[in-house]
C-alpha positions in Angstrom: -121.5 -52.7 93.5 -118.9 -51.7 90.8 -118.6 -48.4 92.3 -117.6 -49.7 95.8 -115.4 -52.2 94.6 -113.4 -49.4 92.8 -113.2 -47.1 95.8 -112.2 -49.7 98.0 -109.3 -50.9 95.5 -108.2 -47.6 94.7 -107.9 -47.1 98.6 -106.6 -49.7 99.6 -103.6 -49.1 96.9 -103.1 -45.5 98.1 -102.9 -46.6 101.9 -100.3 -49.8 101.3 -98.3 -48.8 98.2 -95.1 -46.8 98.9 -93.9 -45.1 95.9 -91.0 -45.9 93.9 -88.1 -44.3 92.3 -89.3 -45.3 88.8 -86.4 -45.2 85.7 -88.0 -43.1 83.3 -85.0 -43.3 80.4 -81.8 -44.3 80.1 -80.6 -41.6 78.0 -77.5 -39.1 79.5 -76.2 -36.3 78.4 -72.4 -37.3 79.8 -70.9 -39.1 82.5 -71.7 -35.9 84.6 -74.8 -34.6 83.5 -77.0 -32.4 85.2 -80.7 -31.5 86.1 -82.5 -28.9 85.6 -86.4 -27.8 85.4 -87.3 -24.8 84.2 -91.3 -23.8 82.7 -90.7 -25.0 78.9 -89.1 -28.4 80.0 -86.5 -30.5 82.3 -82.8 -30.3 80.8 -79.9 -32.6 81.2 -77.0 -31.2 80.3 -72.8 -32.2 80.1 -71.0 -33.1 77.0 -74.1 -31.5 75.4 -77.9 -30.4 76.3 -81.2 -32.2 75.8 -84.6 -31.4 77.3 -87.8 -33.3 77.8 -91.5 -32.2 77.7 -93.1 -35.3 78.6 -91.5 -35.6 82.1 -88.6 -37.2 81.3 -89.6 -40.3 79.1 -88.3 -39.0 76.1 -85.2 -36.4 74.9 -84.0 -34.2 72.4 -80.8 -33.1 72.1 -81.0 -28.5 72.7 -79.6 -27.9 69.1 -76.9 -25.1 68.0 -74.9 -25.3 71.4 -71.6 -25.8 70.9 -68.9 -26.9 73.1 -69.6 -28.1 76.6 -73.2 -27.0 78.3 -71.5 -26.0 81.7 -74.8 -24.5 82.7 -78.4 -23.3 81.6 -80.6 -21.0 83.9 -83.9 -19.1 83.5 -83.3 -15.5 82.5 -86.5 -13.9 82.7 -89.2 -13.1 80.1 -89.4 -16.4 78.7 -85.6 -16.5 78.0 -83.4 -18.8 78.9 -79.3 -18.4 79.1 -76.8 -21.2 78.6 -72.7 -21.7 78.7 -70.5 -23.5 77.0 -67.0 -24.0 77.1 -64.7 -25.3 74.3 -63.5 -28.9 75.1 -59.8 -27.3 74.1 -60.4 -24.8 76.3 -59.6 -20.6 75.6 -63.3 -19.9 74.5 -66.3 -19.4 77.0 -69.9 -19.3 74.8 -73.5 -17.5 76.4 -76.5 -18.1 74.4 -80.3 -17.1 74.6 -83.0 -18.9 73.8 -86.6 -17.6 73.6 -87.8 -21.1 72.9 -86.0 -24.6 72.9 -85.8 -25.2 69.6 -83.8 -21.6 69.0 -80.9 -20.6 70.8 -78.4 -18.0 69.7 -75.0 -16.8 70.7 -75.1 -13.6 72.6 -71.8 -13.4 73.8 -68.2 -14.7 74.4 -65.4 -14.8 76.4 -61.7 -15.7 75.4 -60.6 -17.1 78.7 -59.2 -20.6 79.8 -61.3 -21.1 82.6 -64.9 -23.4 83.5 -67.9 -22.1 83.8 -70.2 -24.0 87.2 -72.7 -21.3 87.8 -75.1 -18.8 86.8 -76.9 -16.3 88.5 -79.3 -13.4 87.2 -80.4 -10.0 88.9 -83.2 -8.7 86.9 -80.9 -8.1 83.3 -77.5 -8.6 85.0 -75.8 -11.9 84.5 -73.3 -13.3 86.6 -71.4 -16.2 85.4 -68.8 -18.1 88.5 -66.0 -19.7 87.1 -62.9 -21.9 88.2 -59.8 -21.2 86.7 -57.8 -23.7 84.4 -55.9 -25.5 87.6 -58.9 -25.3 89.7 -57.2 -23.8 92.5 -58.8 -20.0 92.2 -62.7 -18.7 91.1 -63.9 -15.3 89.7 -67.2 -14.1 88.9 -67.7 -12.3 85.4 -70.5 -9.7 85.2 -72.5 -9.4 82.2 -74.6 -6.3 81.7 -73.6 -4.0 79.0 -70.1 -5.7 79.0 -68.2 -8.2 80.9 -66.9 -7.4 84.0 -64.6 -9.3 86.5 -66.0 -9.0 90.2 -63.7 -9.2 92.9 -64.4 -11.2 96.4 -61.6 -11.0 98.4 -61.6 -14.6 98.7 -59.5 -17.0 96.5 -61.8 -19.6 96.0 -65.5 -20.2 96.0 -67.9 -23.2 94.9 -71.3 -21.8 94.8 -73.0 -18.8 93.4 -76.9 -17.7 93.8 -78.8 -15.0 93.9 -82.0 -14.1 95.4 -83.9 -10.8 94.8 -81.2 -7.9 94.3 -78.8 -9.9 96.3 -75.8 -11.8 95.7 -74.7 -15.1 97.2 -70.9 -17.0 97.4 -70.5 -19.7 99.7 -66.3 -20.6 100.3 -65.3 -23.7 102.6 -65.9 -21.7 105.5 -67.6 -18.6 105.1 -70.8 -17.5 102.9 -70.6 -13.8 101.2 -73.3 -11.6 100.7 -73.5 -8.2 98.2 -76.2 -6.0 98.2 -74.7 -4.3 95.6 -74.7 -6.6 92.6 -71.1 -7.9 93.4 -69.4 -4.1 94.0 -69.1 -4.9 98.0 -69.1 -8.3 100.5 -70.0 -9.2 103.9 -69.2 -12.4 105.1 -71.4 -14.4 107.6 -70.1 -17.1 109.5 -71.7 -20.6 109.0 -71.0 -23.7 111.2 -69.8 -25.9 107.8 -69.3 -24.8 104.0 -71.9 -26.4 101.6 -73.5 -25.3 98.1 -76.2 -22.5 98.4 -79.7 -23.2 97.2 -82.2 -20.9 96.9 -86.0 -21.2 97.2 -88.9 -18.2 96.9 -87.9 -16.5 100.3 -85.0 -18.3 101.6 -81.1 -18.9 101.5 -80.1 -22.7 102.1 -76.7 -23.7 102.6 -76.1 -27.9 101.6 -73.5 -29.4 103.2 -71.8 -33.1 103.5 -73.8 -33.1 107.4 -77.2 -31.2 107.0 -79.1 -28.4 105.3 -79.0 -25.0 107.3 -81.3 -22.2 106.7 -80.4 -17.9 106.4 -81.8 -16.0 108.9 -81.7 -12.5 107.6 -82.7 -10.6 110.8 -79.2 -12.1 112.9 -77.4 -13.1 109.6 -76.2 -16.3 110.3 -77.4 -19.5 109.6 -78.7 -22.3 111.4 -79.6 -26.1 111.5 -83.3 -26.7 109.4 -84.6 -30.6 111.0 -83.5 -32.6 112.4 -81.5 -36.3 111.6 -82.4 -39.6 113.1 -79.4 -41.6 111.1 -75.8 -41.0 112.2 -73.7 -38.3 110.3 -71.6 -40.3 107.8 -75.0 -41.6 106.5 -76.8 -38.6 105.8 -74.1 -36.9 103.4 -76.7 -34.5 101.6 -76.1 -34.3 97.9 -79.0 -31.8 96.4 -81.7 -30.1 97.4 -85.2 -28.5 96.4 -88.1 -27.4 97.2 -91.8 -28.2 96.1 -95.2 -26.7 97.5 -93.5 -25.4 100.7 -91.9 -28.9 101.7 -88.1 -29.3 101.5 -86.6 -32.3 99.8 -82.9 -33.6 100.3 -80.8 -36.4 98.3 -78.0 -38.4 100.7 -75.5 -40.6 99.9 -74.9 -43.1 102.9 -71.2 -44.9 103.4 -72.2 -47.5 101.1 -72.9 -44.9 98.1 -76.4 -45.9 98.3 -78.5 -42.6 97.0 -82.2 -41.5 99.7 -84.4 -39.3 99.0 -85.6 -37.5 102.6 -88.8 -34.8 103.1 -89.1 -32.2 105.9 -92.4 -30.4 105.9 -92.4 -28.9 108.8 -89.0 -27.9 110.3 -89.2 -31.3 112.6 -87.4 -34.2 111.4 -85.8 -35.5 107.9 -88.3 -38.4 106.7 -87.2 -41.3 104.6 -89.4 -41.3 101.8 -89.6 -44.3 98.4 -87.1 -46.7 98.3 -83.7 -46.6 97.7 -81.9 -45.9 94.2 -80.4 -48.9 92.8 -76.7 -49.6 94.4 -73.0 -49.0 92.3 -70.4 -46.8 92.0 -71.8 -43.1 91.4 -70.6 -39.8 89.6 -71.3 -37.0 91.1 -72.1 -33.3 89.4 -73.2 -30.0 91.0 -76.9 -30.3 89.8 -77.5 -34.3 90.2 -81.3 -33.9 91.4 -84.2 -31.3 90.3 -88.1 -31.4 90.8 -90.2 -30.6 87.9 -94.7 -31.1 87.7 -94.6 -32.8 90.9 -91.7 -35.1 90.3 -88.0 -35.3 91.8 -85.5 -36.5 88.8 -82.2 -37.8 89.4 -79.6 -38.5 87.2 -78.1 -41.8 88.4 -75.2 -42.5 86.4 -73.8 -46.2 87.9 -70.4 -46.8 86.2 -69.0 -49.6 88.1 -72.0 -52.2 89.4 -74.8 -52.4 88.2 -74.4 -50.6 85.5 -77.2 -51.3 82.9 -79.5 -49.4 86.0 -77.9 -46.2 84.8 -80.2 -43.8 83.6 -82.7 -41.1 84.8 -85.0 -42.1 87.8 -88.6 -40.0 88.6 -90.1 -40.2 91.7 -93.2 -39.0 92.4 -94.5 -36.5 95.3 -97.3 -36.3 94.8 -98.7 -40.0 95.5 -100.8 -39.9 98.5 -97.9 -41.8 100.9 -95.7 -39.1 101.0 -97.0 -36.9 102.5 -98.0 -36.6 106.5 -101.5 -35.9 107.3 -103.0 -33.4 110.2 -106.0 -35.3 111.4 -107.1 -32.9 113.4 -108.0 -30.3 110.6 -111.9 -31.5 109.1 -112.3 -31.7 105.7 -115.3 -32.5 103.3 -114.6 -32.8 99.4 -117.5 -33.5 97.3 -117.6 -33.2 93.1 -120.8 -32.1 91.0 -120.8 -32.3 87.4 -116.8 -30.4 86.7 -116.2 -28.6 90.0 -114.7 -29.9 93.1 -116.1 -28.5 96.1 -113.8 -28.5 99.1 -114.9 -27.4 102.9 -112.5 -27.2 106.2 -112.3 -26.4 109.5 -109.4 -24.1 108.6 -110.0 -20.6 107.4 -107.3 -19.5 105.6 -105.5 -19.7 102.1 -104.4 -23.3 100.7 -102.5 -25.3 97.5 -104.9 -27.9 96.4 -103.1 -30.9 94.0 -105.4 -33.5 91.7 -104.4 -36.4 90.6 -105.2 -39.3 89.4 -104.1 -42.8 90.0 -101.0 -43.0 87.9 -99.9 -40.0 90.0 -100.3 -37.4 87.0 -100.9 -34.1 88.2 -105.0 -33.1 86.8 -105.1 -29.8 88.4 -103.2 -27.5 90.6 -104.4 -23.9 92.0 -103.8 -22.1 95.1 -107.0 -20.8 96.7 -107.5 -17.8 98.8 -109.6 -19.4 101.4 -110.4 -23.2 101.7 -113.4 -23.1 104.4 -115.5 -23.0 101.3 -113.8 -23.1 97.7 -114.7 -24.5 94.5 -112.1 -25.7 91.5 -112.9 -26.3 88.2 -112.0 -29.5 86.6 -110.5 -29.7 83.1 -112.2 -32.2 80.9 -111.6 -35.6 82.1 -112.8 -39.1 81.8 -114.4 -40.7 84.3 -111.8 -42.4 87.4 -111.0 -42.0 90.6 -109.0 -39.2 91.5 -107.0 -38.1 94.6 -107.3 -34.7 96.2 -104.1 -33.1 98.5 -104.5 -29.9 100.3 -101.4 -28.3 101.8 -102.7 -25.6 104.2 -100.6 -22.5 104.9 -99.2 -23.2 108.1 -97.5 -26.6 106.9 -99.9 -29.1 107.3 -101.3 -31.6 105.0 -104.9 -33.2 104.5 -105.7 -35.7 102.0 -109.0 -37.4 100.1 -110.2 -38.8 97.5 -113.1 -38.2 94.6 -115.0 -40.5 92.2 -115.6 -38.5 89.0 
């Protein structure tokens, strides 16, 4: 009888409850601090750098960095690469760090401009600055020394790269080098906007919408579609997690919404909103690290003691859309999860349980008959979502 009772509550919490943006701290690393995940930890950075490793609950300031952290970025190997710029300006700083406790200076520059970007091609690094008035950008090249890269183009805002190429977007045009930055092409796009990048695509994030790169014509195009009128759906960030694209807005009354697309249709609302005021804005303001989307919502008129960092989790079973017509049968024995389907073909299986911590998380070859360990647990109710390869999304539950 205790058994049923706890199914049926644990149900009936995942069927009504909609998530929540949930304020996980209140610390900031400055009035324009940005977001980043990266595999050792999520880092805010601005006036300086902190990182957490419990999800954002606590922080620690990133020691040894001095100046401004204008931007940190996975390297490769383990190491991580961040800039700083002197608050007096004259004196650009790159460090390494093999670990977040130790980072050390690898380099500098002796220019007056800012650092906003980094981008890395296998061991070349290519840092994007603005000059001092903010009215030209350069790239600088970083290999065996530093190089200035020219682009033909007098200003640019956003710098990526994915595989061996290179990516600037301008107000009106996005540039492409295959060469690491030696030669440009330029491919027309229907707005300007900042350039994301996930595993195999090229985004473009603009004040309207989110278009995608489509390599084989080389122009971009529309990805969703919008049910709310343009000047509410000015899209602030973007990311990506398990295959389903995740956008921030700002409507006209500087109210902050988190929307999903999952399967190139339309742009769902998803959780509530963030808490209402008067907003900075930075170039990194939302990022999505083990299963979570993290804003930094820095309110400095209003409301301001709701200032702080905000979690919101995506992996709680109401945010995600299900296909009903795909059977599915999940039964546990002993530590291993048994999962059947009508669908033959590879999927990403998520655990959780019902605080919305992830348990487990594998990606299995073929899910018309797999099997996944469980780590050592206590005994709960956990949740089980399977996103199948061609987009879809089937949920269920176990009692372990």
């Amino acid at each position: 009888m205790y058994t049923t009772f706890l199914v049926f509550l644990a149900s009936v919490s995942l069927c009504i409850a909609q998530p929540n943006w949930m304020l996980t701290s209140r610390a900031s690393a400055g009035p324009r601090s940005q977001m980043q995940s990266e595999l050792r930890g999520l880092y805010m950075f601005d006036t300086v750098a902190m990182i957490s490793v419990d999800r954002g609950q606590t922080w620690e300031r990133v020691p040894n960095l001095v100046g401004r952290v204008c931007a940190i970025e996975e390297y490769g190997n383990g190491v991580s690469v961040a800039v700083t710029r002197d608050e007096s300006g004259g004196l650009v700083r790159i460090y390494g760090s093999p670990n977040p406790a130790s980072w050390n200076l690898v380099d500098s520059l002796s220019i007056s401009s800012t650092p906003f970007q980094i981008a890395t091609i296998e061991y070349d690094l290519f840092l994007a600055v603005y000059a001092s008035d903010s009215s030209t950008s350069k790239i600088f090249k970083f290999s065996t020394k530093a190089d200035s890269i020219s682009l033909n183009e007098s200003m640019f805002h956003s710098l990526v790269a994915q595989g061996t190429d290179l990516y600037a977007a301008t107000d009106s045009n996005v540039l492409v080098s295959h060469d690491r930055g030696t030669s440009w092409e330029r491919i027309s796009t229907p707005r300007g906007g900042r350039l994301h990048v996930t595993y195999d695509h090229v985004y473009l994030v603009g004040w309207l919408g989110v278009q995608r790169l489509d390599k084989s014509t080389n122009s971009f195009s529309e990805v969703g579609k919008w049910t709310l009128p343009l000047e509410e759906r000015a899209c602030s960030d973007f990311d990506e997690y398990q295959g389903v694209l995740y956008v921030l807005t700002t409507d006209s009354e500087s109210t902050r919404h988190l929307f999903r697309l999952s399967s190139d249709s339309v742009w769902t609302h998803v959780g509530n909103t963030l808490p209402q005021g008067v907003t900075t804005v930075s170039t990194s303001l939302m990022t999505i690290h083990e299963g979570r989307a993290f804003v930094h919502h820095n309110i400095f008129a209003g409301f301001t003691d709701s200032a702080g960092v905000y979690s919101y989790d995506l992996n709680d079973f109401t945010s995600v859309e299900e296909d009903l017509s795909t059977g599915l049968s999940i039964r546990v024995q002993e530590n291993t999860v048994h999962i059947t389907s009508d669908h033959n073909g590879p999927a990403h299986v998520t655990i959780i349980d019902v605080l919305g911590r992830v348990i487990s998380e594998q990606h299995i070859p073929n899910v018309s008959d797999a099997a996944i360990s469980l780590p050592s647990q206590p005994s709960g109710f956990f949740g089980v979502v399977v996103r199948f390869d061609n987009g879809t999304v089937r949920r269920g539950h176990i009692l372990y």
